[in-house]
N, C-alpha and C positions, 0 to 999 in steps of 0.2 A: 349334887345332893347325895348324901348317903345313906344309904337303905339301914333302916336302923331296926337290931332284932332283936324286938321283946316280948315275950311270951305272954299270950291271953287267946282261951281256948272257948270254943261253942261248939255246936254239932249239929247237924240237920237231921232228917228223917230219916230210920233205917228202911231199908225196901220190905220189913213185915209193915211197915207202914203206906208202904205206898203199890205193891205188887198187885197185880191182878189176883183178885180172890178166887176166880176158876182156875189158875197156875199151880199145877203140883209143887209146894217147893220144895220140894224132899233132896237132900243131900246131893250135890249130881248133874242136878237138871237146872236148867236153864229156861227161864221166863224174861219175859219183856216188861222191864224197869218203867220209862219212858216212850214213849213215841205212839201216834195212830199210825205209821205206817207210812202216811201220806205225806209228800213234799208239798211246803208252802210254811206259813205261821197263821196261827190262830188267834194273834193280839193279846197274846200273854196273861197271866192270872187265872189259867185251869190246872186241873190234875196234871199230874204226869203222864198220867195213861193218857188223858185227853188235849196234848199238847202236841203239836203240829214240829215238828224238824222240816231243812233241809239240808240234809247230808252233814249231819252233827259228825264234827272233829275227833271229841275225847270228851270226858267228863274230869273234873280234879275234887277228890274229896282228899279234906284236911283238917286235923285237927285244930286248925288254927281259925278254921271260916268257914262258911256254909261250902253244899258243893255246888261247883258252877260248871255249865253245858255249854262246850260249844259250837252254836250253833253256824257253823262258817259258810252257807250260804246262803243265809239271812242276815249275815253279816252285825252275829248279835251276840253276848257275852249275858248267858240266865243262868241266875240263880236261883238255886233249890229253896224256896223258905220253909220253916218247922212242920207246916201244916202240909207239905207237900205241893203247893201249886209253886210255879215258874215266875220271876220276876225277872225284869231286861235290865241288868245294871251298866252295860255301854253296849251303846248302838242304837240306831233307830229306823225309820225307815227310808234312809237315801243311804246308795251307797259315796263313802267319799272318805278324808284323811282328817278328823279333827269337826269342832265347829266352827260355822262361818267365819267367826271373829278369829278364830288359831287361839284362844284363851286357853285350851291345854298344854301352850309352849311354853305356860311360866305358873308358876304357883299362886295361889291357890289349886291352879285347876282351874276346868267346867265339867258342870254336871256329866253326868254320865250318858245320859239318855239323847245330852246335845249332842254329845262327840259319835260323827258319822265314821262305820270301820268302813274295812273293806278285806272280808275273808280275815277274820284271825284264826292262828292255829295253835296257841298251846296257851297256858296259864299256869301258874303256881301260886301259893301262899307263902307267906315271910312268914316268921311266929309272932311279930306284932301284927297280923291280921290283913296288912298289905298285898292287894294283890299285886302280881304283876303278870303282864299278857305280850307275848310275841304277836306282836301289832305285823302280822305277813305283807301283807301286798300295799301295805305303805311305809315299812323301811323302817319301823320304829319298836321299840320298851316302850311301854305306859304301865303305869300303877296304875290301883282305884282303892279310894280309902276309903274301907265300909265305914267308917262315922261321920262322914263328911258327902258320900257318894258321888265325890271330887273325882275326876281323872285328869291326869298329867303324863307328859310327853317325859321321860324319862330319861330317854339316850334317843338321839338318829333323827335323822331330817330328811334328807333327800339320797335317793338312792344310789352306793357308789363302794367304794373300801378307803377307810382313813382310822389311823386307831392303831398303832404299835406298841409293842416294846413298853405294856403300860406306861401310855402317852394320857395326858389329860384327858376324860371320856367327853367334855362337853364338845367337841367337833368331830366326834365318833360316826362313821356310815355304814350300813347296811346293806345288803341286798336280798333280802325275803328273809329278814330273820322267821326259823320255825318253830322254832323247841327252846324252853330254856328250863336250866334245873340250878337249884344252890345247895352248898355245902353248909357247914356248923357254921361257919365265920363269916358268912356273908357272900362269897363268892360266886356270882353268877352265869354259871354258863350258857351258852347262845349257841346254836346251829344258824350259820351264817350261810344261809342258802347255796342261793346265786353267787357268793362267793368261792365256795368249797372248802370253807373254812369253820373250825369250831374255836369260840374266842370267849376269853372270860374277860366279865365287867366285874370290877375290885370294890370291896366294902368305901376305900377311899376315893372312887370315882376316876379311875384308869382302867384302860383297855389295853388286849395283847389277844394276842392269836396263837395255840396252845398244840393246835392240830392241822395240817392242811397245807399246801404250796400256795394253793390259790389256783392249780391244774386240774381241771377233771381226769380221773383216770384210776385206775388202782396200782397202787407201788408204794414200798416205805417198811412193810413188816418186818419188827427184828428191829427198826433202827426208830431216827429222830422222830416223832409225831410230825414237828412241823416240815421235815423234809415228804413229807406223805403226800402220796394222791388222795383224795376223796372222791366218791360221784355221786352229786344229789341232784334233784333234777333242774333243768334250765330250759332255753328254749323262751318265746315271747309270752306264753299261756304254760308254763307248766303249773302241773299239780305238786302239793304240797307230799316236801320227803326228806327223812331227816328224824332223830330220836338223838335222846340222851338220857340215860340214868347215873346215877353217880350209886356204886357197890357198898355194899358195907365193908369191903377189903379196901375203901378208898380210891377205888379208879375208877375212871370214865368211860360207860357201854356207849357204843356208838350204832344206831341204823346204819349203816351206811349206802341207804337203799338200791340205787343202780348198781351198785356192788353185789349185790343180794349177799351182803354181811355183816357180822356183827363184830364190830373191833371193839379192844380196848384200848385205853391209852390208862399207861403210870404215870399219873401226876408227876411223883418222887423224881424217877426215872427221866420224865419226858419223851418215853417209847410207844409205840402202838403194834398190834399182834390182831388176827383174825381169831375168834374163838368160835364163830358158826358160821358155817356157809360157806360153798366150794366154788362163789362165781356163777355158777348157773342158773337160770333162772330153772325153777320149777319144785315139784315136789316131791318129796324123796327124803330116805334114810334116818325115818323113825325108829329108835332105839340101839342107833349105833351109834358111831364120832358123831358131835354137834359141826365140826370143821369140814366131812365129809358129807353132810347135809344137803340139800337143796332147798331156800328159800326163793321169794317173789317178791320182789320190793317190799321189805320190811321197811315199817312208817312210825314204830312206835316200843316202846320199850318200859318193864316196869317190873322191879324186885320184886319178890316175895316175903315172908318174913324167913321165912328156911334158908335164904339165900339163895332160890334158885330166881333165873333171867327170865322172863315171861315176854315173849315178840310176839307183835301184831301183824301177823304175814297175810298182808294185805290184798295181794294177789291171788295167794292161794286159799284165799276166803277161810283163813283157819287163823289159831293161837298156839301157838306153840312153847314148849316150857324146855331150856335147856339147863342141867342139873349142869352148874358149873365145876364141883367139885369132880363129878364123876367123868364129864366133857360131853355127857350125851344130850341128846335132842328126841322129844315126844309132844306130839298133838294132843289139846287138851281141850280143845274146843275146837267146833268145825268138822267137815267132813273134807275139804278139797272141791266139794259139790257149789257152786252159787246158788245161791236162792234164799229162800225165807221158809222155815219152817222146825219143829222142834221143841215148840216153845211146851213145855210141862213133862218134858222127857231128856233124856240124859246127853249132856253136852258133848259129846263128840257121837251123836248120831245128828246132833242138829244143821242146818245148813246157814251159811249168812253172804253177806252179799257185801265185798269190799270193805273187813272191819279196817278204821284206818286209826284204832286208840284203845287202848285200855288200862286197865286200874284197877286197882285194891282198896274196897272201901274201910269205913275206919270200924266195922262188922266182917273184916275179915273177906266178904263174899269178893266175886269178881266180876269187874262191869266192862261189857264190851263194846265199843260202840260201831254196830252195825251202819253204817255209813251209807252205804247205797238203798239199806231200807228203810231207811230215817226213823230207824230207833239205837236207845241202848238197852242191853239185855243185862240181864244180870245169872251169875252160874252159886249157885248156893255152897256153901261149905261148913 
């Protein structure tokens, strides 16, 4: 099936709609968007404020579709509605791959609320309204059609690597896919976990592998993408790691989080180059080289309109903005401190606790989502 992309836009509530009214929101500062605080769910259809996370992923705001949270250890895919409460458009309450029947392996689809996840970690919008969701710890792409609130199995069945050299995608495998992002034409990229691979699914329904050996390790800068090591994480229980942005210069930002860096890859070219991060883990070297830097498992990644790079340094419980034209690196949210606190006062005095996502909403501001304190915050601009 081919992702087909046709423009039609809607919008959700901006955060003067939905912010805590005792929240300064003055240019700067940072308040909490969503969340009580508290790990669990609340059975869906309250405020934002008054809606329960656990360890929410990211949030995706798009012009193209409301915005959707997710919540990856209630293993639930919510949607922001106009009025501001939370609706559950896939997932329910068992964790598992699909509903009983497997009726998401063929079209129509099944409802949304049938189909059991299990930890999702990223999402995007098509411009015809489609979502689509890196289905993590069950191997799989699903869409969901907001007019239908159909979900479908899209690419990946059981977990494994099959899919080259844009081969036909219908017997395409996965291993944790994490991230995915598209281009103008339809092109969909995939961070292919447990693979170590970053692999694009084609408008015409082919698979190829663009970046990566398939070795964990670092090696390859200067030269072939797919001659490259990558290191995301693996292991029988790992956690979710791995980013991608596509630049407005046309190439591909890559997490590359056990690397503690951010590469890119030239499409054109087919090369990849380190542009942040010296390898070490920790923190270090705001406002000098981005390359000489020290990040901490970077999880997440998201443009600006200026063009600068915005990483979710997930470890070092901060955000970090690297000005790519200039090469350098500055904290912009966070202290390096863990914790919770800040909320009505200026974002890099504030603390947060394992942001593992962030975004620019379609108001410009920035949402972060505080992951271990089971909220998202939002920083005013």
């Amino acid at each position: 099936m081919v992702l087909m992309l046709l423009f039609a836009a809607c919008t959700g509530p901006t955060p003067d709609d939905t912010a805590a009214a005792a929240c300064d929101d003055t240019v700067g500062n940072i308040c909490t968007w969503a969340g009580t605080g508290d790990a669990g769910f609340d059975g869906g259809d309250n405020d934002l404020l008054a809606s329960m996370f656990y360890w929410p992923m990211d949030v995706e705001f798009s012009p193209y579709g409301d915005p959707i949270i997710i919540d990856w250890n209630n293993h639930k895919l919510r949607l922001v509605e106009d009025d501001g409460t939370i609706t559950t458009i896939m997932g329910n309450d068992f964790v598992g791959d699909g509903p009983a029947d497997l009726s998401d392996l063929t079209m129509p689809g099944a409802p949304g609320t049938t189909v059991s996840l299990n930890h999702p970690t990223d999402v995007i919008y098509l411009p015809d309204g489609t979502l689509v969701s890196a289905s993590w710890h069950t191997h799989k792409i699903r869409t969901w059609d907001p007019a239908t609130g159909n979900v479908h199995v899209h690419c990946g069945l059981t977990p494994g690597f099959v899919g080259e050299d844009y081969a036909p995608a219908v017997d395409a495998r996965f291993a944790m896919p994490k991230a995915v992002d598209v281009d103008a034409e339809g092109n969909l990229y995939i961070i292919d976990m447990k693979n170590q691979r970053v692999r694009v699914l084609t408008p015409e329904f082919t698979i190829a592998t663009i970046a990566g050996n398939g070795t964990k390790g670092y090696a390859g800068d200067g030269a072939a993408a797919l001659e490259a090591n990558l290191s995301f994480p693996t292991g029988a229980q790992p956690e979710p790691g791995g980013a991608i942005a596509l630049g407005p210069d046309g190439k591909l930002y890559v997490a590359d989080t056990e690397n503690h860096r951010i590469r890119v890859i030239d499409l054109e070219a087919g090369t990849i180059d380190t542009v942040a991060g010296n390898g070490t883990p920790g923190f270090g070297g705001d406002g000098g080289a981005a390359v000489d830097a020290m990040l901490n498992f970077p999880r997440d990644l998201e443009f600006d309109t200026d063009g600068s790079l915005w990483v979710a340094d997930t470890d070092n419980h901060a955000v970090r903005r690297i000005d790519l034209a200039a090469g350098t690196i500055g904290t912009e949210i966070g202290t390096n401190v863990k914790g919770f606190a800040g909320d009505g006062a200026p974002a890099t005095e504030a603390q947060l606790d394992r942001p593992f996502g962030i975004e620019f909403g379609n108001d410009g501001n920035v949402y972060v989502t505080d992951t271990y304190n089971h909220r998202i915050r939002v920083v005013y601009r």
